[in-house]
N, C-alpha and C positions, 0 to 999 in steps of 0.2 A: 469619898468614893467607897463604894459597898463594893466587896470582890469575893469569890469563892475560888478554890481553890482548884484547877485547872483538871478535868475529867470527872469531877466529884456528879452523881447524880442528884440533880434536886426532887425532894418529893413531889411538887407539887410545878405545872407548866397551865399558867393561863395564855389562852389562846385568844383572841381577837381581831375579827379583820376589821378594816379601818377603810372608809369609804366617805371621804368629805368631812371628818367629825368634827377640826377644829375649833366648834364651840365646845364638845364633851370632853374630849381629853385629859384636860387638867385636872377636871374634876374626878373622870373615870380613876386617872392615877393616883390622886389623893386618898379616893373613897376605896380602892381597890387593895392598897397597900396596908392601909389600913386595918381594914378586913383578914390580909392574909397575915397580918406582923400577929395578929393577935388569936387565929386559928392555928400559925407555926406555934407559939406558944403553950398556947391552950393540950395542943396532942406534942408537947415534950421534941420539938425542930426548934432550929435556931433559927433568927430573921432571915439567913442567906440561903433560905431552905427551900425556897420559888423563883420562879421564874416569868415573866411574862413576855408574852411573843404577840406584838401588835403587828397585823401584814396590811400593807399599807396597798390598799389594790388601784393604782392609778389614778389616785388623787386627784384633785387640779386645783384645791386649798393649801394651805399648810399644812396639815397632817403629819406629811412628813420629817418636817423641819420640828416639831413640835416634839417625834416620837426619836428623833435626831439628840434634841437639847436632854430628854428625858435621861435616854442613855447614860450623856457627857455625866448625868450627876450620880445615874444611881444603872449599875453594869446588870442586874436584875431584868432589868427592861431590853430585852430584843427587839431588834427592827428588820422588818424584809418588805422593801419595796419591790413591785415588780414593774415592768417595762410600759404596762399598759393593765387599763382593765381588762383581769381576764372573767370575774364574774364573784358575788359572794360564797359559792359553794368550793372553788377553787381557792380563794384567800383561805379558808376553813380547813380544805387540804394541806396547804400549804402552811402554814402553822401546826398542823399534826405531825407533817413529818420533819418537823423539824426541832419536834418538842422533846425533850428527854426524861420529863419525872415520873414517876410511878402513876401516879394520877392526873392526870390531864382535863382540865377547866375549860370547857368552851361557853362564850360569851359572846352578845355583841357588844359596839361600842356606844350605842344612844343613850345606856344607862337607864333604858326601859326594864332591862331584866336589872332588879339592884344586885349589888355584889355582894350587900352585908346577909343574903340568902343564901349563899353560898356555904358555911358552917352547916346547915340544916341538910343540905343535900351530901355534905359530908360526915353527918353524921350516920344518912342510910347507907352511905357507899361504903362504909368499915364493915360490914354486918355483910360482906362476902360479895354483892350485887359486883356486876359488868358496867355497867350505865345505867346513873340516875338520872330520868328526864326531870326538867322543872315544869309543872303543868302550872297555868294561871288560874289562879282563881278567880279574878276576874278582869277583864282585856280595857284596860282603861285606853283604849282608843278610841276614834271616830267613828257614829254609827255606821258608816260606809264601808269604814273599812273591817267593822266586828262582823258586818254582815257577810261581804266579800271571802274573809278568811274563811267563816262557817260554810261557804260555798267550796272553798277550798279544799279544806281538812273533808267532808263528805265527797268530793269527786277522788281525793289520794285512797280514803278507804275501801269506797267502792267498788275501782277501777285498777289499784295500783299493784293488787296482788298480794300486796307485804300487809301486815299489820302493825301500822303505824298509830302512836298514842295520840288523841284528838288533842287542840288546843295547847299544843308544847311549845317550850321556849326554844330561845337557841342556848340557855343557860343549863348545860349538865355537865358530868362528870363521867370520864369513862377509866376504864384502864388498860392496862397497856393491851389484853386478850385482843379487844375492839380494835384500838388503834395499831396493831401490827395489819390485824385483818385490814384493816381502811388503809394502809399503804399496800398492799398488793394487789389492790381495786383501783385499776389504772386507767379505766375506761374513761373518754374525752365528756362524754356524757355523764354530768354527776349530778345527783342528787341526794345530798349527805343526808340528810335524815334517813330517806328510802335504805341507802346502803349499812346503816346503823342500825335498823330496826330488821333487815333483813340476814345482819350476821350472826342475831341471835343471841345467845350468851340468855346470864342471867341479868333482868332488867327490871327496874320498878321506877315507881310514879313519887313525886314527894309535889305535894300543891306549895306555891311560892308565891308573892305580891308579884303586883305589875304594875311598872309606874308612867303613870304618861309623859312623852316624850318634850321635854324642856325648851331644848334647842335643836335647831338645825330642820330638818324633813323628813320622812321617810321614803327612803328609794325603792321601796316596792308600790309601784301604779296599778290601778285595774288591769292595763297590759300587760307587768309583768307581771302579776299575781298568774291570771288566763297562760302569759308564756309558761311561767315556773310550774303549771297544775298539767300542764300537756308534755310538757319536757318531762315529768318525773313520772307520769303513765307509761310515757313510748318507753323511758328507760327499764321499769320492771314490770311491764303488760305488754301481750299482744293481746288483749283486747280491743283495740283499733281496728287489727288486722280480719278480728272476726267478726266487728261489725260492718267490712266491708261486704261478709255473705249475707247478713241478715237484711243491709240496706239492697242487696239485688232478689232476696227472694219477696222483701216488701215491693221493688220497685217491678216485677213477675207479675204478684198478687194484685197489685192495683192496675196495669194495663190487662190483667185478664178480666178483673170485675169490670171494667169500665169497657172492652172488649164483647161481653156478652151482654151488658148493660146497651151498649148499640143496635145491637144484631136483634134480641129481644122487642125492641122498642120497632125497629123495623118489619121484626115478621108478624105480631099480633096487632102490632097502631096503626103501621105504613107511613109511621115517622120517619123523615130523612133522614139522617147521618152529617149532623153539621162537620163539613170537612175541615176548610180551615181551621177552628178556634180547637179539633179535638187534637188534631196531629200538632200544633203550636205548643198546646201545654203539655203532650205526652214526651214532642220533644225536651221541653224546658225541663220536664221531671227528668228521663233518663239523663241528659246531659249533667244536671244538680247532682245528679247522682254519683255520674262517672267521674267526676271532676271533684267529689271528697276521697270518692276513693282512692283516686291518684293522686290526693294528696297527701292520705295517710301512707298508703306507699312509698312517696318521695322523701317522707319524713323518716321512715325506718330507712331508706336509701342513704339517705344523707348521712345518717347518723352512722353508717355501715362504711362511709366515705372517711369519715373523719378517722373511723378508729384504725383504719388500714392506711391512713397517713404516716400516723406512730406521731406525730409533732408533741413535742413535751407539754403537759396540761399547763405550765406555766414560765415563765422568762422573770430573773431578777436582776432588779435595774443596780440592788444597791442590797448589802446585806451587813449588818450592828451585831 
């Protein structure tokens, strides 16, 4: 049994949420430990100098029995279940604040981002930096999905207000500056990259492999990609808000053209005025119309609803 010594801060808190992995884990923890026994080293800490925080967000594999056994052997290893999924940007939270070493390791657990890149990102983060993103060099996933994210990452930059680094992992390093900030950003609506790139500090880029995913799945679909790309605009844009004026001076501009486009046709041709077919699609257009914009309103409503709830962003079933 590996122990430290009751209050003592560790340098270093890997973070990872943990969402079905039971095929990676073992590995993650082998390959991870590893890494770190021999970066505590390398910069002059002793083994018991990390910590790692797996949050275990609603499993319905082993996971948690897994990150359970890991504990019993090696006291390094923390575990926080919570009650239910509440989402991966909240496991992420919730491993932050719960982390305590100087530097703080965020990860996921598919072992796409590898950990033995981790040195490298810690060698930019001495040299004064807030947060080192790990940018891929190249996205060894499925054309579907390389394509999808490049749709992604271009609607966050466009739209999102923040400037956000293209093609980033979830593998960086911040310090504590960042992560104090990110616990007093308590808003129900999270979007951790957005609110990381948004607090600023001093931040740099280090390019890192990426390794195609071994086992298990990846739990982001086309749907939630589209959810997570609209969810993290409404959070730092009201650019929504002010494409609902441009969508009514367009939806103005086209019944006035089509408006004198009739009237015309009637006083120089002595064309008739098809009635039905013009009032059908003029209605279909305004209706299309009014029916997005109430729904981006609904969507700031909602999100307006939740946060005057106050409900705690997350419930622990069980805490290691």
């Amino acid at each position: 049994m590996l122990d430290r010594a009751s209050g003592e801060t560790p340098q270093f808190s890997v973070v990872i949420p943990i969402y079905n992995e039971e095929e990676n884990i073992p590995e993650l923890y082998n390959r991870l430990t590893a890494v770190m026994n021999r970066l505590c080293e390398s910069e002059g800490y002793n083994s018991r100098d990390y910590e790692i925080i797996m949050v275990d967000d609603g499993s319905s594999d082993n996971s948690w029995a897994l990150i359970k056994s890991l504990n019993g052997k090696d006291n390094r290893v923390k575990g926080i279940s919570f009650s239910r999924n509440f989402g991966h940007h909240i496991a992420i939270t919730a491993g932050i604040d719960y982390a305590r070493g100087n530097a703080i390791i965020l990860m996921d657990g598919d072992l796409q981002d590898p950990p033995e890149e981790i040195p490298k990102l810690y060698d930019k983060f001495k040299e004064g930096f807030d947060i080192i993103y790990g940018i891929r060099l190249e996205r060894k996933d499925s054309f579907f999905k390389r394509i999808t994210s490049k749709v992604f990452w271009w609607i966050l930059r466009k739209f999102s207000g923040v400037d956000i680094p293209a093609n980033q992992t979830m593998l960086r390093i911040l310090s504590k500056n960042i992560t104090n900030v990110l616990k007093d950003m308590r808003e129900y609506a999270r979007f951790i990259h957005g609110m990381m790139a948004w607090a600023g500090f001093k931040q740099e880029k280090v390019l890192i492999e990426h390794a195609p995913r071994i086992r298990g799945k990846s739990k982001y679909n086309i749907a939630r990609m589209f959810k997570l790309a609209f969810h993290a605009i409404t959070s730092f844009s009201t650019v929504p808000l002010r494409l609902a004026i441009w969508l009514g001076l367009l939806s103005a501009f086209v019944s006035l053209f089509f408006g004198l486009y009739f009237v015309l046709r009637k006083i120089f041709y002595n064309i008739p005025v098809p009635g039905y077919a013009s009032i059908i699609v003029a209605i279909f257009f305004v209706g299309g119309v009014q029916l997005l914009v109430l729904g981006i309103f609904g969507e700031y409503i909602g999100r307006t609803y939740q946060e005057v709830q106050k409900r705690p962003l997350y419930i622990i079933r069980e805490r290691l």
